[in-house]
C-alpha positions in Angstrom: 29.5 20.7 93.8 28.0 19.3 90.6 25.2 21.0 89.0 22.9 19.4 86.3 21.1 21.1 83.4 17.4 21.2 83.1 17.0 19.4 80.1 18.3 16.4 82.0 15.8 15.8 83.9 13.3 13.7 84.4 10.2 15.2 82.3 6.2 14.1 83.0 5.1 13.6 79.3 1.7 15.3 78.4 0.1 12.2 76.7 0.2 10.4 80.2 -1.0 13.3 82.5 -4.1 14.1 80.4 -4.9 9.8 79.7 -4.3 10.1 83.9 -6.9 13.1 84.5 -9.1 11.1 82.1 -8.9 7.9 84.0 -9.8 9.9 87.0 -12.5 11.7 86.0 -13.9 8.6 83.9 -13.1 6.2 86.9 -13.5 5.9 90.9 -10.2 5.9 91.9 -8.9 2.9 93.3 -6.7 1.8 96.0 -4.5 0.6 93.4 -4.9 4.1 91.6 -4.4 6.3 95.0 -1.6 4.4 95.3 -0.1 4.9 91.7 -0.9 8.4 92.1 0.6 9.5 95.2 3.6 7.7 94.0 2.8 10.0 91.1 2.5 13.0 93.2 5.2 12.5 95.1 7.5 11.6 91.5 5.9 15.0 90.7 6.4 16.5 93.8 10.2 14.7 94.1 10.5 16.4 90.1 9.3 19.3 91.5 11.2 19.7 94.1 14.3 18.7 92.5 14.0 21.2 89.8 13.5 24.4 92.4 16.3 22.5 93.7 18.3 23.2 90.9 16.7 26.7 89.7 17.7 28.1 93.2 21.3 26.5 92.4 21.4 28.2 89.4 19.8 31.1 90.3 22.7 31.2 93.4 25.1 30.4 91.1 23.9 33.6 88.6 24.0 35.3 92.0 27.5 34.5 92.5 28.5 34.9 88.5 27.2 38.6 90.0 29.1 39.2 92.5 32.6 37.4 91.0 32.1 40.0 88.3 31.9 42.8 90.9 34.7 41.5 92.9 36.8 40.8 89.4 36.1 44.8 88.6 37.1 46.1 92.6 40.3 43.5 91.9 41.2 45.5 88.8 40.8 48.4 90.2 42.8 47.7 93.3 45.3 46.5 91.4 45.8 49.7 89.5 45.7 50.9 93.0 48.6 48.9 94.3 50.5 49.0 91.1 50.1 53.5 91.8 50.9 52.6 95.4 54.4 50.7 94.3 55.2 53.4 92.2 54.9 55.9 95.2 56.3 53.8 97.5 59.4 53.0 95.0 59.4 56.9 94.3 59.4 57.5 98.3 62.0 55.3 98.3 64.6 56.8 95.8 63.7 60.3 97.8 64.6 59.1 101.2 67.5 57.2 99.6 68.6 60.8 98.4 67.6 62.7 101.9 69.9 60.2 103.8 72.5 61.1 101.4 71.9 64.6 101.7 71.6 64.0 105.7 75.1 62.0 105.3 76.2 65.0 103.2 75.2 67.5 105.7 77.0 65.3 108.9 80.4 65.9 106.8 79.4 69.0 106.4 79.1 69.6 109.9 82.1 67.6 110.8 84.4 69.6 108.4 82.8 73.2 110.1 83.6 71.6 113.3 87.3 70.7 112.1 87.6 74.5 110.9 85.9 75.9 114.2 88.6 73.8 116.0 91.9 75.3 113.5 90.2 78.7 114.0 90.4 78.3 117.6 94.0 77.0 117.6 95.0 79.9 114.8 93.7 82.3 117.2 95.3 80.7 120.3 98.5 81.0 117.9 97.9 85.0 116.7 97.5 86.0 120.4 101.0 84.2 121.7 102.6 85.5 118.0 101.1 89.1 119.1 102.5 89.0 122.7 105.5 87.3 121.0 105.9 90.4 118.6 105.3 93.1 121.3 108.4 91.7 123.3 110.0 92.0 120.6 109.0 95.3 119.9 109.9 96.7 123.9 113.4 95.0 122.7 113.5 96.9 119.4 112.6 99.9 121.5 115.3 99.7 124.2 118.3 100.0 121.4 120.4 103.0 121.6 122.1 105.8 119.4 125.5 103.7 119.1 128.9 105.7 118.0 129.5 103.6 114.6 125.5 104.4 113.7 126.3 107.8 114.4 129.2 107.9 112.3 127.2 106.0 109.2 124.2 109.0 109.5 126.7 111.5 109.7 128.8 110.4 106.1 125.1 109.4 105.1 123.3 113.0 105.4 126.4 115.0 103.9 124.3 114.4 101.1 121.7 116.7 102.4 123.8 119.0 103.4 124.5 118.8 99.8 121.0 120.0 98.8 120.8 122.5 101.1 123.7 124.4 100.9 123.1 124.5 96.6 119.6 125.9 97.6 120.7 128.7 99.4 123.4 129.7 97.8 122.1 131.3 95.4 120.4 133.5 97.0 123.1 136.0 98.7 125.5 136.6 95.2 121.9 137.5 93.2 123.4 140.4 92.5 126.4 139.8 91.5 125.8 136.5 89.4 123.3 139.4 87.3 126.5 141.7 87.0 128.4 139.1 86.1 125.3 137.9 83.3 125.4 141.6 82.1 129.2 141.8 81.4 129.2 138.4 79.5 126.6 139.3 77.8 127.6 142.9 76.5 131.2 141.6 75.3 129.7 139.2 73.7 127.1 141.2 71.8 128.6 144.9 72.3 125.1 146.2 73.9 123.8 146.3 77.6 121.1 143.4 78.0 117.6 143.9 79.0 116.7 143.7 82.9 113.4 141.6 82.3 116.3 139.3 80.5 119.0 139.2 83.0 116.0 138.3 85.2 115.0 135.5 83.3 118.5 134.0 83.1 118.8 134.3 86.8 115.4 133.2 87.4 116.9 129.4 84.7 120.1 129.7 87.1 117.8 129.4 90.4 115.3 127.1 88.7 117.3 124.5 86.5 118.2 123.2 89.9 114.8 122.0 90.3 115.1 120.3 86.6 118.3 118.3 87.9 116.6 117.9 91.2 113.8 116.2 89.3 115.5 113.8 86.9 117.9 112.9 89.9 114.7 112.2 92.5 112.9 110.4 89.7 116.0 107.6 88.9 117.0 107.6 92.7 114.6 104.2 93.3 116.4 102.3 89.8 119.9 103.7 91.5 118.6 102.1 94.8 117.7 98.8 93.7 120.7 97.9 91.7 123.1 99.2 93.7 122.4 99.6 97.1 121.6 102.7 99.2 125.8 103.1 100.3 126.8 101.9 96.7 124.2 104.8 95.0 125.3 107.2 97.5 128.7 106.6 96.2 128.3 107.0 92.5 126.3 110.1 93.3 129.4 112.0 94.3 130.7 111.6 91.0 128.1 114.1 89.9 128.3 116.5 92.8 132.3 117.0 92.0 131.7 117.3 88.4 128.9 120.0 89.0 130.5 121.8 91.4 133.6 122.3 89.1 131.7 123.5 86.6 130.4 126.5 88.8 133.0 127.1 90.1 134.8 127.6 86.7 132.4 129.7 85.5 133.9 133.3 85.9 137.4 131.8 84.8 135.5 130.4 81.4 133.4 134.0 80.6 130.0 131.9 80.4 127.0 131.7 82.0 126.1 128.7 80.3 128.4 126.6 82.2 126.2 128.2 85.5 123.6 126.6 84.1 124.9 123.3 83.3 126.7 123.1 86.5 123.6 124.2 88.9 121.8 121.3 86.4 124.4 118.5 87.8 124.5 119.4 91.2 120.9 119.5 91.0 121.0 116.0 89.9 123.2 115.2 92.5 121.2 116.7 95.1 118.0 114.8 93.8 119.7 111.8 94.2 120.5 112.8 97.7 117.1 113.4 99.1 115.9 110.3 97.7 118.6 107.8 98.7 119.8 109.2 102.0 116.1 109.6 103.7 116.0 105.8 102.4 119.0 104.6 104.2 119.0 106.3 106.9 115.0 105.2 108.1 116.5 101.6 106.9 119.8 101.4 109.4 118.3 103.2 112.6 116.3 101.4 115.5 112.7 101.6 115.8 112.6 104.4 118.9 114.9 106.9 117.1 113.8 106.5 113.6 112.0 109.7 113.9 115.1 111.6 115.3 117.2 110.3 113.5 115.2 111.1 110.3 115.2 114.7 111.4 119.1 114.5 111.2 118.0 114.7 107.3 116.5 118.1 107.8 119.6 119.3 110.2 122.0 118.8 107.5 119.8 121.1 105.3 119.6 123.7 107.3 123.1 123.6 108.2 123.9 123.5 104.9 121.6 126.5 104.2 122.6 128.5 107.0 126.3 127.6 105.8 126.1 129.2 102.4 124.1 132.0 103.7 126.8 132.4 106.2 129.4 132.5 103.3 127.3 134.5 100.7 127.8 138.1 103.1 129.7 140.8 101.3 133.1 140.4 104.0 133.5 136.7 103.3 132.0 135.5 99.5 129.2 137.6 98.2 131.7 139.7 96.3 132.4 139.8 92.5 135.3 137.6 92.6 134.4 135.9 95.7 130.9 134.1 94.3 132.4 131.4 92.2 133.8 129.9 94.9 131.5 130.1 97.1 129.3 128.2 94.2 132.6 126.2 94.1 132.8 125.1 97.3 129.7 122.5 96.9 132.9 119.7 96.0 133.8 119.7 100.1 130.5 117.6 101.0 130.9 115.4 97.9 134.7 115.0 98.7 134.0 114.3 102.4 131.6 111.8 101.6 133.9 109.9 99.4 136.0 109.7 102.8 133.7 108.7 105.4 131.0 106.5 103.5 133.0 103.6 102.1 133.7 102.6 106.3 130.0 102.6 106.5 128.1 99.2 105.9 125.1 98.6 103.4 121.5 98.9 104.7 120.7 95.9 106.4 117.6 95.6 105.2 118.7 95.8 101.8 121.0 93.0 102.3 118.4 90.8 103.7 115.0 91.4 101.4 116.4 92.9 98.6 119.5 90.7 98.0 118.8 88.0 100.1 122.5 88.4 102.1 121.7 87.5 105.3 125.3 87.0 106.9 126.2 90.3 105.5 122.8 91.9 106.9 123.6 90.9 110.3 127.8 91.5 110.1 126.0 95.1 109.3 123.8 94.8 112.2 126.2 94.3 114.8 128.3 96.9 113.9 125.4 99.3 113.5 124.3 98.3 117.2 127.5 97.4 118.7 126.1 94.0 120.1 125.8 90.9 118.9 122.5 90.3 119.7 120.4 91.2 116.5 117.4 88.7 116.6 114.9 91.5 116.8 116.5 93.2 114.3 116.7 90.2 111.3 112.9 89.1 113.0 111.7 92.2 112.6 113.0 92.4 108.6 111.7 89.3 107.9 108.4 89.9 109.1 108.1 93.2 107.1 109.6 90.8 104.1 106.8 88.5 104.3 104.5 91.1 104.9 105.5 92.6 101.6 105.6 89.6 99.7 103.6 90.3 97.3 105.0 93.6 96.5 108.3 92.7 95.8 110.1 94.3 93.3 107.4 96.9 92.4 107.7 98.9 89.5 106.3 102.7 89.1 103.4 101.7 87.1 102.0 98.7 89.9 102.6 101.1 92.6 100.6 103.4 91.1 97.7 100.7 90.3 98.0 99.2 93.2 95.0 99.6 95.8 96.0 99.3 98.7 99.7 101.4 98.1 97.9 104.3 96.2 96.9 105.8 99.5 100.3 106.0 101.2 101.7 107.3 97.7 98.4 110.2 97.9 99.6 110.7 101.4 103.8 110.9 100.3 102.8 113.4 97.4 100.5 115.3 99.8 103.4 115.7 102.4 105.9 116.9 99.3 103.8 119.1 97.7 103.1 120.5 101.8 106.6 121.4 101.9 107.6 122.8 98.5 104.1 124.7 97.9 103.8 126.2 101.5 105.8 128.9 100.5 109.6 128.2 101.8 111.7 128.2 98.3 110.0 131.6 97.8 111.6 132.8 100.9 114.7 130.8 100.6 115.5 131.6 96.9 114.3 135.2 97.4 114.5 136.4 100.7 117.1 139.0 100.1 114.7 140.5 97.7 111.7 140.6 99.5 113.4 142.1 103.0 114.8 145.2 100.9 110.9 145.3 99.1 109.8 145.3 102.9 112.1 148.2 103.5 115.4 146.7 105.0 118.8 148.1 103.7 120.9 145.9 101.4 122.9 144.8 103.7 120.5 144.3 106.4 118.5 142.2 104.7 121.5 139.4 104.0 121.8 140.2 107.4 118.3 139.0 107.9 118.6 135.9 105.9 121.4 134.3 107.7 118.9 134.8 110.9 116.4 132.4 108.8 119.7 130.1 108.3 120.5 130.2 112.0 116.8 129.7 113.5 116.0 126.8 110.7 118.9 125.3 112.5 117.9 126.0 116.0 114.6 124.5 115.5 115.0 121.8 113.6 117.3 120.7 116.8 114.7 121.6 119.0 112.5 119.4 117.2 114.5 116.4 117.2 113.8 115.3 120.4 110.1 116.1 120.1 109.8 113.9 116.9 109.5 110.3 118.8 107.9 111.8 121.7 104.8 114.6 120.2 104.5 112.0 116.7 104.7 113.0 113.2 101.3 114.0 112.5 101.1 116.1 115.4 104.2 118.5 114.7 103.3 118.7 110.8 99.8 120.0 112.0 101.4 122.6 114.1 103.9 123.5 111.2 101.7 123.9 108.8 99.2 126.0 110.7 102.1 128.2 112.3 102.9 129.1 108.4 99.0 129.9 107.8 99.3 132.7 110.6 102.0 133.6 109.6 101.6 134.0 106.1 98.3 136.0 106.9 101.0 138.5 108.9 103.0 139.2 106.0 100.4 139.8 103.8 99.2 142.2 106.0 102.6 143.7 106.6 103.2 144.5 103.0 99.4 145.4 102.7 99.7 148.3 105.7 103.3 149.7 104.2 101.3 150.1 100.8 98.8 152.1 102.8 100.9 154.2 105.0 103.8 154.4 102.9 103.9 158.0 103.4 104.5 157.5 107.6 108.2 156.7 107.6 107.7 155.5 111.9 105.0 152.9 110.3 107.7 152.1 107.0 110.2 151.4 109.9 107.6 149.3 112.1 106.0 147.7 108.9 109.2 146.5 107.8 110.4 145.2 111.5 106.7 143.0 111.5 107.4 141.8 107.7 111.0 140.1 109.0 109.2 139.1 112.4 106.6 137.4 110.1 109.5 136.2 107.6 111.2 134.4 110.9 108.3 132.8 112.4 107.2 131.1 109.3 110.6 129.8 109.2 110.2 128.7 112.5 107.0 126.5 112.3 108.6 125.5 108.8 111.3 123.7 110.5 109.0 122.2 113.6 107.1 120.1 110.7 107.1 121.0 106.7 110.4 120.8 107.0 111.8 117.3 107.9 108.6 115.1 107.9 107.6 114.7 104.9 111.3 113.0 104.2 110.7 111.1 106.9 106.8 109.7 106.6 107.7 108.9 103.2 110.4 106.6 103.7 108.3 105.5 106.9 104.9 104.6 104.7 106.3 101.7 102.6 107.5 98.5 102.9 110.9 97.2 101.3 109.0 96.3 98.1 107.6 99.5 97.2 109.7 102.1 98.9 112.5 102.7 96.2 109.8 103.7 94.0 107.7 105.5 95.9 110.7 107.6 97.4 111.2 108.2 93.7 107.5 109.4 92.5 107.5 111.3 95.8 111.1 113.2 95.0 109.9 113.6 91.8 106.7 115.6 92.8 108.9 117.2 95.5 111.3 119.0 93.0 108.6 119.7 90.1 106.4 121.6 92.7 110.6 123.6 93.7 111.1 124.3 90.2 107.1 125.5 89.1 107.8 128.0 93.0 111.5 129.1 91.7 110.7 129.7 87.9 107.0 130.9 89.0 107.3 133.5 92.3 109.1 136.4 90.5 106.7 136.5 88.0 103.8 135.7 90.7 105.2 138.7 92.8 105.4 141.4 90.3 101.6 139.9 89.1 100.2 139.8 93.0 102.7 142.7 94.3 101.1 142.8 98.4 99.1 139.4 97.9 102.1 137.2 97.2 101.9 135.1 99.7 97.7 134.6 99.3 98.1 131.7 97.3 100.7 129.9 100.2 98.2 130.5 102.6 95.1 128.7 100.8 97.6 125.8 99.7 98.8 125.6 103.6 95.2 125.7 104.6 94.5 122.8 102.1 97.6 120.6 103.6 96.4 121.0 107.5 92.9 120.0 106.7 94.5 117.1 104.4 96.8 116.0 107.2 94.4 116.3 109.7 91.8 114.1 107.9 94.4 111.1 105.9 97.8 111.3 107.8 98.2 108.4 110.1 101.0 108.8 113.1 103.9 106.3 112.6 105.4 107.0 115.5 106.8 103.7 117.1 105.8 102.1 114.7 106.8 99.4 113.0 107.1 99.4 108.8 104.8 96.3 109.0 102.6 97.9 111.6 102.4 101.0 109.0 101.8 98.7 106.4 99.2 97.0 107.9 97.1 100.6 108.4 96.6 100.7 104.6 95.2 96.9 104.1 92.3 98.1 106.3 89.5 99.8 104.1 88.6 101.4 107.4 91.4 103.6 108.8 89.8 103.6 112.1 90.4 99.6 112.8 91.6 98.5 116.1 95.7 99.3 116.2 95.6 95.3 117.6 93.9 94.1 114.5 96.6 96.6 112.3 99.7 95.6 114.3 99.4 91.9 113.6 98.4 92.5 109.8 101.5 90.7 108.6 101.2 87.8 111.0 98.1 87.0 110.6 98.5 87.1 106.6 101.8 84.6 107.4 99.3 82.1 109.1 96.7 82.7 106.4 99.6 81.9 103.7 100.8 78.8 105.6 97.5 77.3 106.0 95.9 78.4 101.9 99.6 76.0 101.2 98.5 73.5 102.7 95.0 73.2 101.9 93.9 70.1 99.3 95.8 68.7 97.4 97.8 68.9 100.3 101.6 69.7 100.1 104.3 68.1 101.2 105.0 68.5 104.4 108.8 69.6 104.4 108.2 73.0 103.3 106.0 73.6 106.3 108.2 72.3 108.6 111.1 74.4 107.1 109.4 77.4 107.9 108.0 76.2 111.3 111.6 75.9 112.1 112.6 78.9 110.7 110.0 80.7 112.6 111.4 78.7 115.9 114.9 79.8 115.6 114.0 83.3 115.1 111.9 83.3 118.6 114.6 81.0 120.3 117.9 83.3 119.2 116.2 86.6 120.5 117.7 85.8 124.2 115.8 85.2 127.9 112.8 87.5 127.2 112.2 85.6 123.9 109.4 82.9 124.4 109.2 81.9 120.8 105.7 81.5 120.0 103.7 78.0 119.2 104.1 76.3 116.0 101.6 76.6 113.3 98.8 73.7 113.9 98.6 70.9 110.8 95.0 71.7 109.2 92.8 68.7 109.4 90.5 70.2 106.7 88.7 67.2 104.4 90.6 66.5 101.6 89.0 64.8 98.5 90.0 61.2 99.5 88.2 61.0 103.0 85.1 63.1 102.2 
């Protein structure tokens, strides 16, 4: 619509209205002059109403000017309104752009957890059929038998211990004479009687340098082991067992006590050789259910071998003047004997298949050992302990001893050493003679007396082979050690009551009848435990890795703690007189409770089984969970190999057959178990 100003329109001037009022005051209107004036009054009236006309346009269009202007400000300000609501809307966006990636995260997420619930599933399906898989194995491990070519190995095998214990004891009996024989060398060679507190020291090196050779060989036997071979160490070792033996028995011939020494030095290397190499291969060649007896066979050979020289030391056979170098002499007949029969005798399997990787040779060895051709279980049962060990191979002294989860089986092997060589035995063996005539026995009844130790060390260590597989390990060393406690008690008291009523000759008499009692029984529970199990555990606690030099560390400790009891106890008993045996008792006291609280049992067990006790930090885990330690770490191993970047597959199918031939070659009972599921875990590519 088109609007008009006011100063276009049509204006009345002021000249004509006042000449008009003038007319009509002056003059009587007219028609003529109504009639000019209405059309006057209605021009004016038309002017008039034209010009509210256009004030009320104008003053409607102010009106709208108004609101426009309102409207323009509530339009800027809803504009800044949008523009804030685009920016939230765009910012609401980019978050629900990133919470649908998160949401799209979380669904892989979930689908991967899903995947692993699913291999978790099918990894346990495949640990329960590889447990009943390993149990039948086991039964078949435990139906093998004592064979007559095994028994033929063991016996060339513990000639060595034999060894040892005949060159403990038979020093003992010719005491007296070796002195005499210390006392004449010494005064034509200086041309004056020698001191007694000195001959007693030079027989106290004689008994003890043993112990020094004892430790050096113990200490070397694991180096000797590994490179070459339990047979091949056994072997060399006779070298040294000849050369010492000559060298005693020389010694009367050559006027010099000195070449006692040296010789009782070699053998004493030979013999520490012995207990570390033979306890190794024998546990390593015999079947699972009469590993325990078997080891025990360790223990038989020493005390036949003590019982022999004791036997042999009595005034009408050797304990003479003339008679004692060759009974020192005589330690070449187990050294020679061994030459004979060992070289027939194959090389531990199990060193053939972990150490040197020989596995035709391990199982040529096998089926002679167990006179069948079947010997599935046997390699099986070696690899599984292998790859259970793994990552132990080829231990050295200084990672055994850092190593977690070994440092409490080598507490437990240094505990069981120390049981047997502090709970008082060497005292009695080195110095039984001695302490029967202190008690009041005769000379002569007193040798008399130790042959009986001899001859009941060797009754019961028979009696306890049987019991070995069928009471457990633990069990008899807690009955050993606490049969020596009592009975240690009782010959304290013995000596302390012949102190008091040494004046009654009927209670001298009685004492020293209760003193040899006492004396016998403690020998007694010494050979139901002390004695052989500490040989045995040790060898028992470690894998293939590990075991050469824990057998060493634990010989090692084994002969320090015979040497500090042979160089210590004369002394100890003239310092203590009636409270000798006090300090045995508190250290047998120490070993039960220690036993009692750390030792596990290893009978029928497994060496994997034992190892898997000691991966546990919680010694009271469920036997199930321990016995498939070593399986389960196989899976865990075969599926870490194949996680991203995946590998390639051949490896994995290697082993799957591996493991499948293994299972298939063991015979009818042996269902081999399921191979090892593919894992479908994510890799980087299809995330």
């Amino acid at each position: 619509m088109t609007s008009c100003s006011i100063e276009d329109e049509e204006v009345v001037p002021d000249h004509v209205a006042r000449e008009a009022g003038g007319k009509l005051t002056r003059y009587a209107p007219t028609e003529e002059d109504e009639a000019t004036l209405r059309e006057l009054l209605l021009s004016l009236q038309r002017q008039v109403s034209v010009m509210s006309m256009n004030l009320s346009a104008k003053l409607d269009e102010l009106q709208r000017g108004d609101r426009q202007l309102e409207t323009t400000v509530a339009l800027c300000e809803i504009r800044t309104q949008l523009q804030e609501l685009t920016k939230s809307v765009e910012s609401c966006q980019s978050e629900v752009s990133e919470v649908k990636r998160d949401m799209v995260a979380i669904k892989q997420e979930l689908d991967t957890v899903q995947q692993v619930k699913e291999e978790i599933e099918e990894l346990r399906e495949y640990v329960d059929r590889l447990e009943e898989h390993s149990q039948r194995r086991k039964l078949r491990l435990l139906e093998q038998g004592l064979t007559f070519f095994l028994s033929y190995a063991i016996l060339a095998a513990v000639l060595g211990m034999l060894q040892f214990g005949y060159n403990t004891g038979v020093i003992n009996a010719p005491g007296r004479n070796i002195e005499n024989f210390m006392k004449d060398v010494y005064k034509d060679r200086y041309g004056k009687d020698i001191h007694e507190d000195t001959v007693n020291s030079l027989y106290s090196i004689a008994v003890s340098i043993f112990a020094i050779g004892g430790m050096l060989g113990g200490f070397s036997g694991g180096m000797i082991a590994n490179r070459f071979g339990r047979k091949g160490g056994l072997l060399l070792n006779n070298i040294l067992g000849i050369s010492g033996a000559s060298l005693m028995g020389f010694t009367k011939i050559s006027h010099c006590y000195e070449m006692l020494f040296f010789g009782r030095f070699i053998i004493g290397v030979n013999c520490g050789l012995n207990t570390s190499l033979v306890p190794m291969y024998i546990s390593e060649i015999a079947p699972l259910n009469l590993r325990g007896g078997l080891g025990t066979v360790n223990q038989l050979a020493v005390t036949v071998g003590l019982l022999l020289s004791q036997v042999l030391g009595i005034e009408q056979i050797l304990g003479t003047d003339d008679g004692w170098p060759i009974l020192l002499g005589l330690a070449i007949c187990p050294a020679i004997l061994q030459l004979l029969l060992l070289p027939a005798c194959p090389e531990s399997p199990r060193y053939l298949l972990i150490t040197r990787q020989w596995e035709e040779e391990a199982r040529r060895a096998l089926r002679r050992l167990r006179a069948s051709n079947q010997v599935e279980e046997d390699i099986e049962e070696m690899r599984a302990e292998e790859r259970a060990q793994q990552a132990e191979a080829s231990i050295s002294m200084r990672e055994l001893l850092c190593s977690p989860t070994l440092r409490a089986p080598l507490l437990i092997g240094v505990v069981m050493q120390l049981s047997q060589q502090l709970s008082g035995i060497n005292a009695v063996f080195y110095y039984s003679t001695s302490l029967f005539t202190s008690s009041g026995l005769t000379e002569e009844s007193a040798k008399f007396a130790t042959m009986g130790i001899g001859a009941i060390m060797v009754g019961m260590t028979l009696v306890s082979l049987p019991l070995m597989d069928r009471t457990g390990r633990r069990t008899l060393h807690l009955y050993g050690l606490g049969g020596m406690f009592i009975f240690s008690i009782f010959i304290t008291i013995s000596f302390l009551i012949k102190e008091f009523f040494g004046y009654v000759q009927e209670m001298i008499d009685w004492m020293s009848y209760l003193s040899v009692v006492s004396t016998l029984s403690f020998v007694v529970f010494f050979a139901v435990g002390p004695g052989s199990i500490p040989w045995l555990i040790t060898a028992e606690l470690f894998s293939q890795g590990p075991r050469p030099s824990a057998m060493a560390i634990a010989v090692l400790v084994n002969w320090m703690a015979n040497f500090v009891v042979g160089i210590g106890f004369p002394s100890m008993k003239a310092l203590l007189e009636n409270y000798t045996f006090l300090p045995f008792s508190v250290f047998l006291a120490i070993f039960w409770i220690f036993t009692y609280k750390k030792v596990p049992e290893t009978k029928n067990k497994t060496f994997e089984e034992i190892l898997a006790l000691f991966r546990n930090s919680n010694g009271r885990d469920s036997f199930r969970d321990s016995r498939l330690y070593g399986s389960m770490m196989n899976c865990v191993n075969a599926l870490e190999q194949q996680l991203p970047p995946p590998p390639p597959p051949a490896p994995v199918d290697e082993k799957h057959d591996s493991l499948s031939e293994q299972s298939s070659a063991g015979g009818e009972g042996g269902r081999p178990p399921p191979p090892l599921p593919p894992p479908r875990f994510p890799t980087p590519g299809n995330v």
